[in-house]
N, C-alpha and C positions, 0 to 999 in steps of 0.2 A: 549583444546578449551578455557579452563579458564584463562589460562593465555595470549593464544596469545589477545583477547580481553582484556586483562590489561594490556599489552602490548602498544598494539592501543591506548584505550583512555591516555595514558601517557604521550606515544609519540605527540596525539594529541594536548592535554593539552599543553607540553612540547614547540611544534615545531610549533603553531598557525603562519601562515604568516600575518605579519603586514603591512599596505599601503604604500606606499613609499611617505617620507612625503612632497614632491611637490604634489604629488593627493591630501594629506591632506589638504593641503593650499588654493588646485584649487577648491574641494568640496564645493557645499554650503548647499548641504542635502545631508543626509546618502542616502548610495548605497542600495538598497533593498536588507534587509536581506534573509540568503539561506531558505524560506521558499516557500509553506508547504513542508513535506516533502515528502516522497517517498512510497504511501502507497504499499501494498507486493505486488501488482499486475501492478506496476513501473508509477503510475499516482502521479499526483498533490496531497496530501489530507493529513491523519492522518495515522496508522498505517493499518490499514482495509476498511477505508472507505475513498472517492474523496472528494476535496473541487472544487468549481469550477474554482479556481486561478488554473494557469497553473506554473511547476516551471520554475525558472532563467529564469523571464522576463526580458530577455537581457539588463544588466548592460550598454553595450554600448552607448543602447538609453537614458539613464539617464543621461550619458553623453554629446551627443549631445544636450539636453536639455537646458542642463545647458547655452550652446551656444544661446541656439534660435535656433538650427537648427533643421530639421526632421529626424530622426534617417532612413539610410538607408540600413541597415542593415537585412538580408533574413531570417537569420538560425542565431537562438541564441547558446552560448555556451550551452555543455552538462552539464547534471545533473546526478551524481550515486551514488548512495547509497550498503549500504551490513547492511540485516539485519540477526538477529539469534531470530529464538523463538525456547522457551522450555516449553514443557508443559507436565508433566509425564517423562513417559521412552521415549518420542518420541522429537523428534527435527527438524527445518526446516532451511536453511542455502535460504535464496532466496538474489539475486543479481538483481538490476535495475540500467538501465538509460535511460533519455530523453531528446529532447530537443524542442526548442519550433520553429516552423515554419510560416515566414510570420505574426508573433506578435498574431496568433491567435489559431493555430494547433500545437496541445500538441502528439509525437510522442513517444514512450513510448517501452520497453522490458524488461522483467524481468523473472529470470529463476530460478524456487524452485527445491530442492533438500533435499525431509521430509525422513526421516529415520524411520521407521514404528515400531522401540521398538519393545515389546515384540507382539506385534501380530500376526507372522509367525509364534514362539511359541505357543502359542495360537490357532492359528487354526492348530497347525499337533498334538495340544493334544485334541481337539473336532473333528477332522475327520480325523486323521490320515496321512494328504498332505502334502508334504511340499512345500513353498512358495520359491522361489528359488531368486526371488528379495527384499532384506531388506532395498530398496529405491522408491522413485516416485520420477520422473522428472516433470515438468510441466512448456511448455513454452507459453507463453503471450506475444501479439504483440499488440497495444495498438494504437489508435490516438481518438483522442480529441479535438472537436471544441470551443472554447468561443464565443458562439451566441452570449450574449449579458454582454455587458459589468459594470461595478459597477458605475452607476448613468450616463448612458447611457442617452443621451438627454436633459441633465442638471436637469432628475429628481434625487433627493437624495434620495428616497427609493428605489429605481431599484437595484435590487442584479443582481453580475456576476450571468451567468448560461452556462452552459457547458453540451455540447453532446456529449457521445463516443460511443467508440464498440469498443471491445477487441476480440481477437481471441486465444485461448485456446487450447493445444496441451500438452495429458499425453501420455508421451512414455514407459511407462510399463505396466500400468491397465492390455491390451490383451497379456503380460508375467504372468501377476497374474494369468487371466483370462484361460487357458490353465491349469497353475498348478492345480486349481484349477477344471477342467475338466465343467469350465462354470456356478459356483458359482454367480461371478459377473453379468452376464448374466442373471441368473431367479433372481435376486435383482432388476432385473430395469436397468445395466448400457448397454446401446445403442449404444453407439460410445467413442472413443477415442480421440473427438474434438467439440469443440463447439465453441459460441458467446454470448458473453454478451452484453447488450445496455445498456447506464445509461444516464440518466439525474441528473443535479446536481445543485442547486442554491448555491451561499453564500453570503454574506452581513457583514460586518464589524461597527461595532457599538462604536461609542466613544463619552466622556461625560452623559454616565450614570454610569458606574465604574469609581475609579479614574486611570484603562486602557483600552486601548481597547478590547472590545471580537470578536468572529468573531460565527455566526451560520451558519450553511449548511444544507442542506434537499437533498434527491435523490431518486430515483426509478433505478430501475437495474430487465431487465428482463434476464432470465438466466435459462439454463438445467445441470448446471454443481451440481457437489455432491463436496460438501467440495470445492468449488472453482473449482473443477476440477481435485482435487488431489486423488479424487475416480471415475474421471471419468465422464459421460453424460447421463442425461437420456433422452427421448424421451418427459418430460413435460416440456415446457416452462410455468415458472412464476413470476409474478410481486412482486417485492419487495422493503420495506424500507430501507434506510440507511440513518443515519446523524450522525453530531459529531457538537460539541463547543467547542474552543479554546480561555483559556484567556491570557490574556499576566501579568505576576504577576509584570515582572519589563519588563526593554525593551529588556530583553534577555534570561529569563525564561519565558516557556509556559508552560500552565496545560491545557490538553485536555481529552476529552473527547468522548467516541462515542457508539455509535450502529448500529450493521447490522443484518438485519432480514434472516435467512436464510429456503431456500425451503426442504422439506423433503419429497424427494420422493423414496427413497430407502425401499426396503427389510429390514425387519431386522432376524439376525440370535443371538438367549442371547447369551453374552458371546463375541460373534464377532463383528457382528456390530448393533450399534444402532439407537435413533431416530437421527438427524443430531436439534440440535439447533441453534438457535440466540446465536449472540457474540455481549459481550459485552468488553469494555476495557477504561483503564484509562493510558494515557501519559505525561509523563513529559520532556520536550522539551529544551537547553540550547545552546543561539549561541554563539558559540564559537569564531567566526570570521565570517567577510562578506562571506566569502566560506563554513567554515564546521558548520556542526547543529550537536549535538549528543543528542540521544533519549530515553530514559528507556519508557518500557510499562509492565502495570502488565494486563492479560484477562482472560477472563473467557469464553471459550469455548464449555461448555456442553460434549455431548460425540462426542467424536473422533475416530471412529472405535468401541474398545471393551473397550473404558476406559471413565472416565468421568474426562474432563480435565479443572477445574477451578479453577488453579490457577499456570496460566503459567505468564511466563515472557517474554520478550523481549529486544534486544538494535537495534541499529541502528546508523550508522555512513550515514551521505548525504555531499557532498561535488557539493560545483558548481564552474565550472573552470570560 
């Protein structure tokens, strides 16, 4: 794993496609950089949490722009990303892409694949079962409105803001669930699917640093455990998230973020715990008008039977 990812970024490094230099000539502002990126649950945002900017606001139209003309243009090109967290013995491999619809509808899919470490271990030496799946699936289906736009109506404090719902599908939990003879079950998990709702502001600030930053605020109502990666319970609840992103030069970013998470699970010592808030810190490099690459280091609380603060992350995004 270690290597094909140093692999990647080398090649990346290496192979950056450069503009062809008639466009260079024809430009007379840069092409909107591949931001934000791809957060795990395949939206617009940071690496956990949404921003309200939607990604690859179609390059096209910036084109047409350029003309005078009105971009007419339906369906923007796609956005995908491949991220890897590690945090403990356990690891998540999630895969997204989205694109952007009618300049305003953020369409979005992304698919995790966590490797559960030592914890099938763990639970057939505390009760003797064994857990027959040493993976979670978890698919997310995602759209996103941009209700209102950044200085919307020629006010200059009006931040973008952004509406979605995601649809949430764990394809093993009820394989756990079985081995376990219904474990998951007296803990709280309810179902195998759920829905999130989120609202999201953001606002871009410049000439108070010597760059610009960007803030976001959100609410995310939600029954999922761990995102979903444990499953559904039967409590819907309201929750925080935000992040800040600065830009240190015009191609490095330092962000930042937090998401509050709901804890409505069972606990059993040893197996599973209380589910906390994540926090995380990223650092962001564009590479080219197309690809972004990502490092993040988080702090996750517990994760099942472990307490995982101090995991890491990468992430490659690319916008065609």
């Amino acid at each position: 794993m270690w290597r094909v990812v140093g692999v990647v970024l080398l090649l990346a490094v290496l192979v950056v496609p450069a503009r062809a230099a008639g466009e260079e000539a024809e430009a007379e502002k840069p092409m909107p950089p591949p931001l934000p990126l791809h957060t795990v649950e395949g939206s617009g945002g940071v690496l956990t949490t949404d921003m309200a900017y939607l990604c690859n606001m179609m390059d096209c139209c910036v084109r047409a722009e350029r003309r005078g003309e009105e971009c007419d243009r339906w369906f923007s090109n796609p956005s995908v990303a491949a991220t890897a967290l590690f945090f403990g013995d356990k690891y998540d491999q999630v895969y997204t892409i989205s694109g952007v619809l009618l300049h305003r509808i953020e369409l979005s899919y992304a698919y995790h694949r966590m490797n559960l470490g030592g914890w099938p271990t763990a639970v057939q030496r505390a009760t003797g079962l064994k857990v027959s799946e040493h993976d979670v699936g978890l698919h997310i289906l995602g759209a996103r409105l941009n209700l209102v736009r950044e200085g919307q109506g020629d006010i200059p404090w009006m931040p973008a803001v952004t509406v979605g719902a995601r649809y949430k599908y764990n394809e093993d939990v009820w394989d756990i669930d079985d081995d376990l003879f219904g474990l998951p079950r007296l803990l709280g998990v309810t179902n195998n699917e759920g829905v999130d709702f989120t609202v999201t502001a953001s606002k871009t600030f410049a000439g108070i640093l010597p760059k610009p930053f960007i803030l976001s605020a959100g609410l995310r109502s939600t029954e999922a455990a761990h995102i979903g990666l444990m499953g559904f319970t039967d409590s819907r609840e309201v929750v925080f998230e935000g992040n800040a992103v600065f830009f240190v030069t015009d191609r490095l970013l330092l962000a930042t973020e937090f998401r509050q998470k709901p804890d409505n699970l069972g606990r059993v010592p040893g197996l599973v715990g209380k589910e906390d808030n994540w926090w995380a810190v990223c650092l962001a490099y564009i590479l080219s008008d197309n690809l972004t690459v990502a490092f993040g280091y988080t702090q996750l609380g517990e994760v099942m039977n472990n307490t995982e603060n101090s995991g890491w992350g990468v992430q490659l995004k690319w916008e065609f």
